[in-house]
N, C-alpha and C positions, 0 to 999 in steps of 0.2 A: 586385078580390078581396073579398066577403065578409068583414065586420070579423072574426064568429066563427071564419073560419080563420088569420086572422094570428097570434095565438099559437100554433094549435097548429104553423105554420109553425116560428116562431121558433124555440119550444122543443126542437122534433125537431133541429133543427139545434144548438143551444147547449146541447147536453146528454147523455152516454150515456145511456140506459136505466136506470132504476131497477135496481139488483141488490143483490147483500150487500154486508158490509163488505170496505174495500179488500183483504184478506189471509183469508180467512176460515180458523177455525182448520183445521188438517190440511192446507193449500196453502202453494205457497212461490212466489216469481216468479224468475222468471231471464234474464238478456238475454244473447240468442243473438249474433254477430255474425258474419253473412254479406255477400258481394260488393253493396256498394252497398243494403244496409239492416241493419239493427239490430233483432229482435223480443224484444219483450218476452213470455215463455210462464212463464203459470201452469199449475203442477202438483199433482196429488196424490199422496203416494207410493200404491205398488201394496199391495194388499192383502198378494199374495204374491208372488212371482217367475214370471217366464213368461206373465203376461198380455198379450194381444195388444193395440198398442194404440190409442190411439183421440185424434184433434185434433180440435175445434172452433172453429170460426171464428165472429165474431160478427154483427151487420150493423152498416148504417149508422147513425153516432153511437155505437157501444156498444163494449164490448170486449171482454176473456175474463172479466171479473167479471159476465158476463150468461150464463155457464154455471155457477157456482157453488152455484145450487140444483140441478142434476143432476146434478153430476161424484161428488156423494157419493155417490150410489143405484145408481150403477153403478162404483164402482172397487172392487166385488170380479169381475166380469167384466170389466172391458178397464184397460188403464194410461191412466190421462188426461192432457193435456195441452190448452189452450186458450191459443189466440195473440193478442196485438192489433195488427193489421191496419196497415200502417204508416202513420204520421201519428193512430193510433187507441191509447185507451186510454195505456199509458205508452211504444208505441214512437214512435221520432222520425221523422219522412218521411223516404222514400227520397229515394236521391241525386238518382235523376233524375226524382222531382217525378209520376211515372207512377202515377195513381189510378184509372187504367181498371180495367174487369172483369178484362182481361188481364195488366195489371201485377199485380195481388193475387193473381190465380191464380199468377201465376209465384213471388210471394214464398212464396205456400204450398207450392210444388213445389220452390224451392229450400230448404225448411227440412227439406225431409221428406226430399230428398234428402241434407242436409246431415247430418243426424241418423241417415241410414240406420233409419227408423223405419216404412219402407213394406213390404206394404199395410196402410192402417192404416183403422179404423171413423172416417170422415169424417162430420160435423155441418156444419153451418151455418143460420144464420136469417136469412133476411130477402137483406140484400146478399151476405152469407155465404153464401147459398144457391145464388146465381147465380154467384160463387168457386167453389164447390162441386162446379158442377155442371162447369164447364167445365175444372175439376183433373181430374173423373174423366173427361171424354169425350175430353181430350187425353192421361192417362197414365194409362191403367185398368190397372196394375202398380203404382200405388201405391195404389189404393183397394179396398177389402175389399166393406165397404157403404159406403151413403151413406144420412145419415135429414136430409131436409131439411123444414126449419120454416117454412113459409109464405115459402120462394124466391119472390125476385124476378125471376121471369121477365115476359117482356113481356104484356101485359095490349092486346088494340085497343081496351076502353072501362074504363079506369083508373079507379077509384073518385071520385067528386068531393071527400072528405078525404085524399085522395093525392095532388093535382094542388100543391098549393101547395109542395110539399118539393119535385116537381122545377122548381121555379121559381127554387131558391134556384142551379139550374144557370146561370143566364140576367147574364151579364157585369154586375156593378155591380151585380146584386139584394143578393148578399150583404154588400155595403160599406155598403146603406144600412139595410137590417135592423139591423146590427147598430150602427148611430147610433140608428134608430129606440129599441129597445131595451135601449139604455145603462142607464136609468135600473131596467129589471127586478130584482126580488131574485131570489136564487137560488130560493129557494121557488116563485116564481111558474114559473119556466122549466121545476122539475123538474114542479110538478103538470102543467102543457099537456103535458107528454111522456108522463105514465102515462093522463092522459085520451086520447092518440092510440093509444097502445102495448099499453095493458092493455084485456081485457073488462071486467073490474071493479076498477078502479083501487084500491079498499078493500082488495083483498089484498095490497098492497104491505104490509111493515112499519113500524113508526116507523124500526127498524134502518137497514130500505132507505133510506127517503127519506133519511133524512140522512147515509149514505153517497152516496147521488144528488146531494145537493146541494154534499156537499165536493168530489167530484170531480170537480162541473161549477163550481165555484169555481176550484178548480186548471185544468183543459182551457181557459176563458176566458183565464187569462192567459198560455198560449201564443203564441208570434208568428205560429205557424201555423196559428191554429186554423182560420180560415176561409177560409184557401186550401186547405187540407186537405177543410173541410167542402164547399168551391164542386166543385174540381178530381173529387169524389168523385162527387157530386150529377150532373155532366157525365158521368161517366163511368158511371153507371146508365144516363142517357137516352140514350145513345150506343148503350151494347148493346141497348138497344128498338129502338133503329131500324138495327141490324143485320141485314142479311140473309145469303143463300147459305149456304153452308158453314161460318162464323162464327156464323150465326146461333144464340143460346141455344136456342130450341126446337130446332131441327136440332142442336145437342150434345145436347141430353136425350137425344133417340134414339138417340146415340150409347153413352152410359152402359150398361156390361155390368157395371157392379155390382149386386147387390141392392137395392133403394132404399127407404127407408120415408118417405113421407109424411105430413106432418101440418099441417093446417090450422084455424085460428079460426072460430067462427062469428059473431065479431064484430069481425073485424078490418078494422080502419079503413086502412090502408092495402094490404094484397095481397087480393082478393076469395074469398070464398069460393068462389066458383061456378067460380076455377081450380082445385080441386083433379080433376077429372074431366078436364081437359084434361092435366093433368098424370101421372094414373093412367095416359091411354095416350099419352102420350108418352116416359114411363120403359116399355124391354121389362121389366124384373123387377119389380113395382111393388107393394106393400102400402100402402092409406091406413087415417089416422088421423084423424076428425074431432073435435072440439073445440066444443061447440056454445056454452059458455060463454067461451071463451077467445079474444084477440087475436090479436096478433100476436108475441106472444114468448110460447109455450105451453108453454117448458123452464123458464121462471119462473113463469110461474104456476099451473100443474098441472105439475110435473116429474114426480109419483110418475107420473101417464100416459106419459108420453113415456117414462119409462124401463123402465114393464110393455111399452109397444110394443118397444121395442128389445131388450128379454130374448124376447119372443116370434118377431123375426126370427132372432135367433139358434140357438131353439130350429127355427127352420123348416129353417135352414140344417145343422142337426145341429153346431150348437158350442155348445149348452149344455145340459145337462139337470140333473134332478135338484132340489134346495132353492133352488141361483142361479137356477132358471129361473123359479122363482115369484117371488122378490123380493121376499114380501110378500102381501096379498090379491089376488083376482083385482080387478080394478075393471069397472066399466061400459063405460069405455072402452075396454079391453080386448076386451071382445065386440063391440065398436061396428068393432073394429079388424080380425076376423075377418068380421063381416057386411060393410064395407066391400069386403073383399077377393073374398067373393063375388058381391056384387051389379057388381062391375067386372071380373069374371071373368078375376081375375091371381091 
């Protein structure tokens, strides 16, 4: 392996995602407790009463504090709510240790059933996205839309700075990484994760980083962190090589939700050039490109991501009027209609 990719190895691994501060103001956390897991879901109260509402799930490494620059921009249309994923962020691993694609689909299916909170506007990024997809193609009574953020779906030629992360899948990798690494400050671990994760790493704040850096202080000294992180890692490259009727692409197809996509044009680990594979493989499909943006594009251009989601809405005939602007029109937002027509969805 390339020395230059061993940290950013590491760090993806030893670290959520740069986001805000643990609690940010106007959110609260709350731990849910269901049959054989425990989640922990931040919230923001509703603007008003009756708003329809909406979970985000995060990906791998991150948690629900990796939607906290979006959740404000839109909780005067939908009720928010964002989970972390079990073994992730502040929930504890499930009982039975199940970090497949399909065990986290399930936890997300029993929270939503638990909460009687369906259908509801489903999110997710990254690993989140491949949760995502496969909550809506096995229970599309619980999903509204679905706006997903550079999903991991399988890739046949995986980017060459994405190849080291699913390595940390590979028996004993993770136990010696993290002797290797012993000696790292936080600092170093959080920078390798926004050089992997961000387009422009500079947009993080001082706020973030060192919210980044405590919470990956705290996630280290977990017992589980890296059976968590291995079992997880396994269980992405498991769903890649998934076929038949399981197969993630074969669920996309399935999805009878509305779907809004959005992709980086400089994301280092899910390739750009899937987002066209993905237009026709969702039937209802609106994309969103990103040409400045990585791979978490709810953090780094949110007000985007949230003019695209006001505009499905509006497609859909559920919003109009001042909510529907949000704000200025942006660039992306035309980018987000010309996409639409040039892929003829």
């Amino acid at each position: 392996m390339p020395s230059t990719e061993l940290p950013n190895l590491l760090a993806a691994t030893a670290a959520p995602k740069p986001g805000a501060v643990a609690v940010a103001e106007g959110e609260r956390l709350d731990s849910v407790a269901l049959p054989g897991l425990t989640l922990t879901v931040r919230s923001r109260p509703s603007v008003r009463a009756g708003l329809p509402p909406a979970l985000y799930v995060h990906g791998f490494g991150g948690s629900s504090q990796n939607w906290s620059a979006l959740m404000p921009l839109l909780e005067d249309v939908v009720d928010c709510e964002a989970i972390d994923l079990p073994g992730f962020g502040h929930s504890p691993p499930p009982d039975d240790n199940d970090y497949s694609i399909t065990g986290q689909a399930r936890a997300v299916i029993r929270h939503l059933d638990a909460r009687a909170r369906g259908p509801v506007h489903l999110f997710g990024n990254s690993l989140g996205g491949a949760v995502t997809t496969r909550v809506a193609a096995v229970r599309p009574d619980l999903v509204r839309t679905l706006t997903l953020i550079s999903p991991a779906l399988p890739e046949l030629r995986v980017q060459r700075t994405a190849v080291p992360t699913g390595l940390i899948a590979v028996p004993g990798v993770a136990g010696l990484f993290a002797r290797l690494t012993k000696g790292w400050t936080a600092e170093q671990r959080v920078r390798g994760v926004m050089e992997l994760c961000y387009g422009d790493p500079g947009k993080v704040t001082p706020e973030g980083f060192g919210a980044a850096v405590r919470e990956m202080e705290r996630r280290l000294q977990l017992p589980y962190f890296w059976d968590a992180t291995t079992r997880t890692a396994r269980g992405i490259v498991n769903a890649y090589t998934l076929g038949g009727q399981h197969g993630l692409w074969r669920q996309a197809e399935r999805v009878l939700a509305p779907t809004l996509l959005v992709y980086g044009g400089r994301d280092l680990l899910v390739s750009y050039r899937m987002a066209r594979r993905a237009t026709a493989a969702f039937r209802d499909s609106r994309l969103l490109t990103l040409p400045e943006a990585g791979h978490v594009a709810m953090m780094e251009e949110p007000e985007s991501v949230a003019t695209a989601f006001r505009e499905l809405l509006v497609d859909l005939g559920e919003l109009s009027g001042p909510r529907a602007r949000g704000g200025r029109e942006s660039h992306d937002s035309r980018e987000l209609r010309d996409s639409r027509a040039d892929s003829g969805s």
